[in-house]
C-alpha positions as CSV (number, residue, x, y, z in Angstrom):
1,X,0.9,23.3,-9.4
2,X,-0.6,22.2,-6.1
3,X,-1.6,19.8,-5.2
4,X,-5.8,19.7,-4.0
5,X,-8.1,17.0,-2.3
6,X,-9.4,16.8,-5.8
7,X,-6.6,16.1,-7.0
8,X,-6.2,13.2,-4.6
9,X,-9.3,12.1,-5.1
10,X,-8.7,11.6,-8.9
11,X,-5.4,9.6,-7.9
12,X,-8.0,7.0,-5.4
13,X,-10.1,6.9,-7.8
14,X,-7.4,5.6,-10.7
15,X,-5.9,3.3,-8.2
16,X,-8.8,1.7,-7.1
17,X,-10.3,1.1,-10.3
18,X,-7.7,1.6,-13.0
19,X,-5.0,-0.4,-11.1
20,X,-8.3,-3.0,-9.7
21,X,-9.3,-3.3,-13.5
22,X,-5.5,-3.6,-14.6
23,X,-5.0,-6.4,-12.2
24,X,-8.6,-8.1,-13.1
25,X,-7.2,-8.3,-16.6
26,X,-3.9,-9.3,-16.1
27,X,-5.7,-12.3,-13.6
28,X,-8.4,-13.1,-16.7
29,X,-6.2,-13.1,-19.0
30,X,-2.8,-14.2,-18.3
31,X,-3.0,-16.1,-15.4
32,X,-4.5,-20.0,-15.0
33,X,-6.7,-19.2,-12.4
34,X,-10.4,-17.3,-12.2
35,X,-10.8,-13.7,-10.7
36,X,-13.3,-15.5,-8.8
37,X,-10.7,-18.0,-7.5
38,X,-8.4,-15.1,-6.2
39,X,-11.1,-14.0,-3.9
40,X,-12.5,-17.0,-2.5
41,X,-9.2,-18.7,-1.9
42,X,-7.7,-18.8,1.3
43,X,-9.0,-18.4,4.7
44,X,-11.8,-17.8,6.0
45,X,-12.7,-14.3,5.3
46,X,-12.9,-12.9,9.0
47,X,-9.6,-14.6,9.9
48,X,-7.7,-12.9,7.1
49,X,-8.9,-9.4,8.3
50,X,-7.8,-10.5,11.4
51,X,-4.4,-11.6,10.0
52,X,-4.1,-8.5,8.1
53,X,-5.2,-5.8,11.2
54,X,-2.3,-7.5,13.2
55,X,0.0,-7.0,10.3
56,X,-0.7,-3.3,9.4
57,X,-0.7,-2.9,12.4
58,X,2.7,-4.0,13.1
59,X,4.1,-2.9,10.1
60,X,2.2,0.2,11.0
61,X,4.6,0.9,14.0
62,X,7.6,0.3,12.9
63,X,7.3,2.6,9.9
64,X,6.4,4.9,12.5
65,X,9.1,4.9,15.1
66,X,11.3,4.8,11.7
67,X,9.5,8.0,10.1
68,X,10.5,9.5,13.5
69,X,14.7,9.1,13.5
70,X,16.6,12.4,13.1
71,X,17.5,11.0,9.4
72,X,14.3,10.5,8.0
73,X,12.8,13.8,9.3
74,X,13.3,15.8,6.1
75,X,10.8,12.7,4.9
76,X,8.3,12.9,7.1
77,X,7.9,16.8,6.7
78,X,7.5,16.6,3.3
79,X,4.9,14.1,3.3
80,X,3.2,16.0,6.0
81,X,3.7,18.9,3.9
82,X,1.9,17.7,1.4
83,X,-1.2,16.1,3.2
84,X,-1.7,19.7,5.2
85,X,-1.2,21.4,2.0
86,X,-3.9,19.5,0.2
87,X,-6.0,20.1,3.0
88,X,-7.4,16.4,3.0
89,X,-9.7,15.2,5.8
90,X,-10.1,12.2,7.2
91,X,-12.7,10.9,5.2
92,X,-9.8,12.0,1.8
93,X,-7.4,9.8,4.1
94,X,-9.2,6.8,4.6
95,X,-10.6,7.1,1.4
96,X,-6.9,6.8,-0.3
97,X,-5.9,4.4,2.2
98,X,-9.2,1.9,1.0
99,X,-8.3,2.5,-3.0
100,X,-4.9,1.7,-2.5
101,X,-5.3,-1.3,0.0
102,X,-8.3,-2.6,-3.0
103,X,-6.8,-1.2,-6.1
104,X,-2.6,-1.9,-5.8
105,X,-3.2,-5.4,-3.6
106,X,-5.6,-6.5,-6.8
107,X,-2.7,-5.2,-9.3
108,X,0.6,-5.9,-7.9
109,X,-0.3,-9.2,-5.2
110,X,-3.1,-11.0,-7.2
111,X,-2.3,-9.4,-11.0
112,X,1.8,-9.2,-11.0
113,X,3.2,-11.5,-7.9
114,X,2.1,-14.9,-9.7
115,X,4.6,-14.0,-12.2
116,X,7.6,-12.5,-11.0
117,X,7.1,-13.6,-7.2
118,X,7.0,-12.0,-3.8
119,X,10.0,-10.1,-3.7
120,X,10.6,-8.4,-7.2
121,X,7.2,-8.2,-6.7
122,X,7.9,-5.9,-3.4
123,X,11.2,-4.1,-5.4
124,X,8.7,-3.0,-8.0
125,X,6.2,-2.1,-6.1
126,X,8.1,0.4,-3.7
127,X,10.0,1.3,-6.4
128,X,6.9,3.3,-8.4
129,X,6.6,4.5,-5.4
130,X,9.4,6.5,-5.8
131,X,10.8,5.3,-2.2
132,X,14.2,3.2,-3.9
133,X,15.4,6.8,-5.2
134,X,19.2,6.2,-5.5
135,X,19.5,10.3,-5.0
136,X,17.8,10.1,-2.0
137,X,19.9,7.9,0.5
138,X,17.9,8.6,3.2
139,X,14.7,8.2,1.6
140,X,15.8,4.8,0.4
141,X,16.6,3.7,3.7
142,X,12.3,4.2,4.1
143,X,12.5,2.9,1.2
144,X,13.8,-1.0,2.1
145,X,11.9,-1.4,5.2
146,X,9.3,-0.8,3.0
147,X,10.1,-3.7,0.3
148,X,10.2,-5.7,3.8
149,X,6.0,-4.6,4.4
150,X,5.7,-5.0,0.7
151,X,7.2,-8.2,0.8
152,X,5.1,-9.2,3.8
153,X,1.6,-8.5,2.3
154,X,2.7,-10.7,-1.0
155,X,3.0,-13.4,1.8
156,X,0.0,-12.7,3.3
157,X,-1.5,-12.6,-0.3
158,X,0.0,-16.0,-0.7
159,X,-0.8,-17.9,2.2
160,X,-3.6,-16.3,3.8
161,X,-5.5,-14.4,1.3
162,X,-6.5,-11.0,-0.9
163,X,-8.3,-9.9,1.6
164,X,-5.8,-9.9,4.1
165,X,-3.1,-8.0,2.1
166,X,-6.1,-5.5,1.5
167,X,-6.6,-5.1,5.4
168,X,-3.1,-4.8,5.9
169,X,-2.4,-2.0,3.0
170,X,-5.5,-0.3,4.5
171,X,-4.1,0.1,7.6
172,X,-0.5,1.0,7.2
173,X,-1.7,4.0,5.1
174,X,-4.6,5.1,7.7
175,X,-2.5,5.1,10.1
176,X,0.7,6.8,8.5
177,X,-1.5,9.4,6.6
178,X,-3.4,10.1,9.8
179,X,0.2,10.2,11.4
180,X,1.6,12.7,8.9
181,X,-1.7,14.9,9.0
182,X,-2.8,15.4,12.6
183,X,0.2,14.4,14.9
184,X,3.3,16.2,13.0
């Protein structure tokens, strides 16, 4: 079965608020803290979207020049494949980008990370992504540059803020989905 903006949309919509309400929960429940203190701790709220636009940003561009190596080409097709297929627009992209920058940094930084810490934190989290795939070699190599972002936005979670891990997700998935739609 294809695969439809609908479709997609369904997925944004169960990350951003399944995986938000998920993480909310595990935070309320399970964890010492308030979900009120998750969001209001750290810095200043403009200086962590700043932190986190220079880190997707960055993180951004290397997953691009790798996404663009001889061996990861059969990679990059088939997620371009599979955008084009959809026929997803840019508001779909952006869209998916926002629910899963919200909904997984809630979940997996905020919910998950106080428990198991920043790096099996980041080994999980690419791993349900499907990109440690031990019959996929090449897609695994994508795969461990991304536990390094991964492992970078649980520090920026830590010592800067929600909101800057949020900013960062964001962007690394604008910018790679708008990649893999209109420049491939």
């Amino acid at each position: 079965m294809p695969v439809n903006r609908k479709t997609f949309f369904i997925l944004g919509l169960i990350t951003l608020f399944g995986f938000g309400a998920l993480g909310l929960f595990v935070i309320g429940v399970f964890q010492a803290q308030s979900v009120v203190d998750v969001f209001t701790a750290g810095d200043n709220f403009w200086y962590q979207l700043y932190r986190g636009t220079l880190f997707g940003l960055i993180a951004a561009g290397n997953m691009l020049w790798l996404i663009e190596t001889p061996i990861l080409r059969a990679s990059k097709d088939f997620f371009s494949d599979l955008i084009r297929e959809a026929d997803l627009k840019l508001p779909d992209l952006l869209f998916l980008s926002l629910a899963a920058g919200v909904g997984e940094e809630i979940l997996f930084r905020a919910g998950i990370q106080p428990f198991l810490g920043i790096w099996i934190t980041a080994v999980l989290f690419v791993a349900i992504h499907g990109y440690l795939n031990p019959f996929n070699w090449k897609m695994s190599i994508y795969g461990l540059l991304m536990v390094v972002v991964s492992g970078g936005l649980g520090y920026l979670f830590a010592y800067v803020g929600i909101y800057a891990a949020m900013m960062a997700h964001f962007l690394i998935d604008a910018i790679l989905f708008i990649r893999f739609k209109y420049f491939s």
